[in-house]
DOZA-18105 format. One record per residue (C-alpha): residue in three letters; x, y, z. Coordinates in pm, 1 decimal, padded with zeros to 6 digits. Example, Ala and Ser with C-alpha at 12.3 -4.5 7.8 and 13.67 -1.06 7.14 Angstrom:
<nodes>
  res        px        py        pz
  Ala   01230.0  -00450.0   00780.0
  Ser   01367.0  -00106.0   00714.0
</nodes>
This chain:
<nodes>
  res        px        py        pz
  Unk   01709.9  -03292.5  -01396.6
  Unk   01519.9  -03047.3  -01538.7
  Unk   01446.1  -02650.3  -01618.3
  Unk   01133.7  -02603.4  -01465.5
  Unk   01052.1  -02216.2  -01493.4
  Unk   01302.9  -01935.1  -01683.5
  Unk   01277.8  -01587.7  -01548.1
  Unk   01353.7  -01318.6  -01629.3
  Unk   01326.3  -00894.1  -01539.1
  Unk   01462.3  -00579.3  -01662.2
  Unk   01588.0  -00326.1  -01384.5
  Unk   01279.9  -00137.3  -01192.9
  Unk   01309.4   00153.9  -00916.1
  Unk   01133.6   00069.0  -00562.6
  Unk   01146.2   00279.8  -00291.4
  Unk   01272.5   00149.8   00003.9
  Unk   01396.0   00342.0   00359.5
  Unk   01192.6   00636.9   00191.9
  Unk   01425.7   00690.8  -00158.8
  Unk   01466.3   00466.5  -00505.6
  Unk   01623.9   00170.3  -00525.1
  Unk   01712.0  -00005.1  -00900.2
  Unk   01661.1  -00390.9  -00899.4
  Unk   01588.3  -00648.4  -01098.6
  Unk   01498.4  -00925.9  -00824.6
  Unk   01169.4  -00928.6  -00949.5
  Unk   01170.3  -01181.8  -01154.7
  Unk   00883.0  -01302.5  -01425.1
  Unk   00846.2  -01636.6  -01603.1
  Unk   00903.2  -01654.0  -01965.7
  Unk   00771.2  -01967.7  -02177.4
  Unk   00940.0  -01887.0  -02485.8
  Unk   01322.4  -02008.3  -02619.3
  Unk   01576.6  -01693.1  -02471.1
  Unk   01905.4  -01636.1  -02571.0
  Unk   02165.5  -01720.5  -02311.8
  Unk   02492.1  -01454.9  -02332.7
  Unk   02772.5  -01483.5  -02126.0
  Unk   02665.6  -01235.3  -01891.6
  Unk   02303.7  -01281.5  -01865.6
  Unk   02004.3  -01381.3  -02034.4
  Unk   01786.9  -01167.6  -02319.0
  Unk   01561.1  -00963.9  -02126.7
  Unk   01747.6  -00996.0  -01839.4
  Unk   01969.0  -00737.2  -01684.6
  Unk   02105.0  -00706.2  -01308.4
  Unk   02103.1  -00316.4  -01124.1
  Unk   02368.2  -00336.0  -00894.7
  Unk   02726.9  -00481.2  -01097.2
  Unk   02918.1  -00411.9  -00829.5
  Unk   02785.1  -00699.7  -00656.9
  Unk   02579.3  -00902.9  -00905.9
  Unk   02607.5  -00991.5  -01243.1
  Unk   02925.3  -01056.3  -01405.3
  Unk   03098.6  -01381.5  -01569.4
  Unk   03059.8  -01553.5  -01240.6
  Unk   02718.8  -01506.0  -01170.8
  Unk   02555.4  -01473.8  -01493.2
  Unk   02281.9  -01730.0  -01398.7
  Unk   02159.4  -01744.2  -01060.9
  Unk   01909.5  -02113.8  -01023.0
  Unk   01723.3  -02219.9  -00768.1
  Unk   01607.8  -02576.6  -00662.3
  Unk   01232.5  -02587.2  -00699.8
  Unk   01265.9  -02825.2  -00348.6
  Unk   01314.6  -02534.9  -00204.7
  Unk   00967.4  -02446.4  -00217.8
  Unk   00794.2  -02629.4  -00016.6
  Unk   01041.3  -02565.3   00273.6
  Unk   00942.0  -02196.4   00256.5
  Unk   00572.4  -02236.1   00203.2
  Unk   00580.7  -02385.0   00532.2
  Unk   00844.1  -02141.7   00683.6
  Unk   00638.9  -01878.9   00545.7
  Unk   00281.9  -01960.1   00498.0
  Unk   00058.4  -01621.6   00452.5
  Unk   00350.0  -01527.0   00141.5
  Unk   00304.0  -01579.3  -00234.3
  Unk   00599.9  -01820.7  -00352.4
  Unk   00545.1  -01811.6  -00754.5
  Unk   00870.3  -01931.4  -00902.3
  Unk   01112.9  -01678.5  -00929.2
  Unk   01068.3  -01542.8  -00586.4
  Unk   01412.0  -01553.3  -00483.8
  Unk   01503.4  -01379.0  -00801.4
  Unk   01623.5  -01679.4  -00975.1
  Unk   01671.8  -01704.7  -01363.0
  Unk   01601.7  -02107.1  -01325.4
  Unk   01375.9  -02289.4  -01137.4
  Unk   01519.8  -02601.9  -01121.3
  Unk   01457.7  -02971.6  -01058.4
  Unk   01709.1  -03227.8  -00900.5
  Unk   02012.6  -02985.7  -00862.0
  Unk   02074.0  -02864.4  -00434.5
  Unk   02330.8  -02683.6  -00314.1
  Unk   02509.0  -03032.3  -00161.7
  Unk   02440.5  -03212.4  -00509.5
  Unk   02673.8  -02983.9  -00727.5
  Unk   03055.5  -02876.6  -00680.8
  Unk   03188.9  -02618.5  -00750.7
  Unk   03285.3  -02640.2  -01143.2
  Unk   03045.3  -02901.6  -01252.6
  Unk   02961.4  -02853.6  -01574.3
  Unk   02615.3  -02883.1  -01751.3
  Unk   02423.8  -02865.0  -02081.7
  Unk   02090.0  -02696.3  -02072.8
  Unk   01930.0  -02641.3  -02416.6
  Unk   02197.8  -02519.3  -02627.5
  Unk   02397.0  -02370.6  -02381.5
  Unk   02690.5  -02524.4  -02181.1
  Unk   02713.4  -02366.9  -01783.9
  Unk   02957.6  -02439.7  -01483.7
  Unk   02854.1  -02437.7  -01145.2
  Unk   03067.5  -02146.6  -00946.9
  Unk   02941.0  -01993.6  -00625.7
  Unk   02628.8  -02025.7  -00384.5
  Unk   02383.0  -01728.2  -00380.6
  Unk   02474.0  -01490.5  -00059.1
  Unk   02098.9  -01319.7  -00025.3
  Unk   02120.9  -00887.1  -00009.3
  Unk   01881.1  -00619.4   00101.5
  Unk   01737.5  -00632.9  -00229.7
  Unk   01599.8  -01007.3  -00127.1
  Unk   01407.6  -00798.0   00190.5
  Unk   01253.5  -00589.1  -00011.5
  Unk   01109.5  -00829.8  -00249.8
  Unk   00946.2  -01065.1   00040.8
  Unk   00834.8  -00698.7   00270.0
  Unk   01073.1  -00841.1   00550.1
  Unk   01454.5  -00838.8   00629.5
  Unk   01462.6  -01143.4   00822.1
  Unk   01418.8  -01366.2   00508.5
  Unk   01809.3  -01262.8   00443.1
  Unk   01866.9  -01431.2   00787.2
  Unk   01667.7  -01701.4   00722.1
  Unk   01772.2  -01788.5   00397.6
  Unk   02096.3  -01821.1   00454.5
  Unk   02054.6  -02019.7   00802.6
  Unk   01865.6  -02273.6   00606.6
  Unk   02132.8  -02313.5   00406.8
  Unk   01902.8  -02339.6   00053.3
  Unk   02102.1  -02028.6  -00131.8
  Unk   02081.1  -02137.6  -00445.8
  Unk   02407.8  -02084.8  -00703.1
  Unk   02559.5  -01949.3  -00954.3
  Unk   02647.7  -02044.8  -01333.8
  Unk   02930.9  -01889.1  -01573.7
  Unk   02826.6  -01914.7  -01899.4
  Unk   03064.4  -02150.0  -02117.4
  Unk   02875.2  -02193.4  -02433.1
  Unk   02605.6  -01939.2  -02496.1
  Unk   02258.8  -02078.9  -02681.4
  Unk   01935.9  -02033.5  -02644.6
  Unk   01743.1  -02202.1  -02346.4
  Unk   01356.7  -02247.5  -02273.5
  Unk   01154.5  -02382.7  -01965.6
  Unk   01111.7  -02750.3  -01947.0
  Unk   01472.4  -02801.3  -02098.8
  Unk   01639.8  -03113.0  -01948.0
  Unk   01956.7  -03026.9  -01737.4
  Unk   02185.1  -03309.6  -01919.4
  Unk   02522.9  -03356.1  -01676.6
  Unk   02836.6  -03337.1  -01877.6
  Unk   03130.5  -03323.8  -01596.2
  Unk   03214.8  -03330.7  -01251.3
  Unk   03491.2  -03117.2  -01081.9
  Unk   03700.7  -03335.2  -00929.5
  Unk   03830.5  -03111.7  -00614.8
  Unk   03505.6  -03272.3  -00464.2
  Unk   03345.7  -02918.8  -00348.2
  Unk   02989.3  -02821.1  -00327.7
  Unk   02800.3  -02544.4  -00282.3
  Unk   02696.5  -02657.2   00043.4
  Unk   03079.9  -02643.7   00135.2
  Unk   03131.8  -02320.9   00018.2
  Unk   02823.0  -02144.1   00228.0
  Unk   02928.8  -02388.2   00530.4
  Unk   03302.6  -02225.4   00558.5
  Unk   03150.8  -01870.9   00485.6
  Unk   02871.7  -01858.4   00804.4
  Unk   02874.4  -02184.7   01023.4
  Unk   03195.9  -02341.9   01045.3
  Unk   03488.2  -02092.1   00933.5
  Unk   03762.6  -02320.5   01113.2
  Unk   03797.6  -02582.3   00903.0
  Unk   04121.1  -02516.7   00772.7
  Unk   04164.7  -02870.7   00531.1
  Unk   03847.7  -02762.6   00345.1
  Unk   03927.8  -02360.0   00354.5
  Unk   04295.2  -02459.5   00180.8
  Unk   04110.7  -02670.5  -00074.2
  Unk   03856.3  -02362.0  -00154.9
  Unk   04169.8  -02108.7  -00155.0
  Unk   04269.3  -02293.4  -00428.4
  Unk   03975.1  -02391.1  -00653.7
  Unk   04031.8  -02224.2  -01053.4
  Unk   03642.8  -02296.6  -01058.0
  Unk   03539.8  -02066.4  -00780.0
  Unk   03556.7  -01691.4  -00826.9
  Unk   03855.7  -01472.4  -00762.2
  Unk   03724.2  -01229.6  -00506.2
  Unk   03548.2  -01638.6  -00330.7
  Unk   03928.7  -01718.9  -00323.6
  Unk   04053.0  -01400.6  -00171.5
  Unk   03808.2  -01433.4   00097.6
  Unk   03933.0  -01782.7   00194.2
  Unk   04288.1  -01666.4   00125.9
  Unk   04220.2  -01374.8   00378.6
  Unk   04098.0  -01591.5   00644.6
  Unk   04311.8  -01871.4   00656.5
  Unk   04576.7  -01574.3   00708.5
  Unk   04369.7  -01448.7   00992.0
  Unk   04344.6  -01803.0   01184.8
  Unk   04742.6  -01822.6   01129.8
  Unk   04765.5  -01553.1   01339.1
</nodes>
């Protein structure tokens, strides 16, 4: 497993729906060692806090697999790593690979696994078409989510050593699954209400739901 490309961006305005928009989806590679925080990376900042950022979500990776699925599902667009807005490009990590609150060593820095990726506006307006929210999340390849547990510096090409698996046995894949395609499965949605791992307002969502198919 391996760090293939680290990118970052600082916050720019776009204009989109004919007014400015702060994001930092636009994402550049960096060769260089960068120091990992426990909210982001140096020279790395998110716009929008209310929904990104945070302990949670300091690190958002993406499996460099990925790529070749889109290049086909999208053949006349650019795909240099970092087009989904990822701070890793990664190798031998997916989204039905990792649980939630797997734990990994990258460089210096310790990280746990915590939440898939759910793709915003901001995603549209990086690839110049709305549907790729649709289609990201319909093909399932979201990408996740690290917390920060040890902060140290991290650089691309880094091996991705694994130090522990969560042992509630749920993955990313999981997590997406009982969010969009198959919201009824109440064993797995009990499981995910109750995971320390996944994020507070993940396990309010769940909690909120299973109350709804009670009813």
């Amino acid at each position: 497993m391996k760090l293939i490309s680290l990118n970052v961006a600082l916050p720019r305005i776009v204009e989109w729906n004919g007014g400015p928009v702060a994001t930092g989806i636009f994402k550049d590679p960096v060769q260089g060692p960068v120091m990992l925080r426990n909210l982001n990376l140096e020279g790395d900042r998110q716009a929008d806090l209310s929904v990104h950022g945070g302990v949670s979500k300091a690190v958002y990776a993406y499996p460099s697999e990925h790529y070749a699925f889109w290049k086909k599902e999208l053949p006349d667009t650019e795909l240099p790593y970092g087009m989904f807005g990822e701070n890793f490009t990664t190798e031998g990590l997916t989204e039905a690979g990792v649980n939630v609150g797997d734990r990994f060593r990258i460089g210096a820095a310790e990280l746990m696994v915590t939440e898939p990726r759910l793709p915003c506006y901001k995603l549209g307006i990086k690839f110049g078409r709305p549907d790729i929210i649709r289609k990201l999340l319909q093909s399932r390849r979201t990408g996740f989510y690290f917390s920060v547990l040890k902060e140290g510096e991290v650089k691309s090409g880094d091996w991705i050593e694994f130090i522990s698996r969560n042992r509630n046995g749920i993955a990313i894949s999981d997590i997406t699954r009982l969010y969009a395609f198959e919201k009824d499965d109440l064993l797995t949605l009990r499981r995910a209400a109750k995971l320390e791992a996944l994020s507070e307002s993940w396990r309010a969502y769940f909690q909120h739901h299973l109350k709804k198919l009670a009813h």
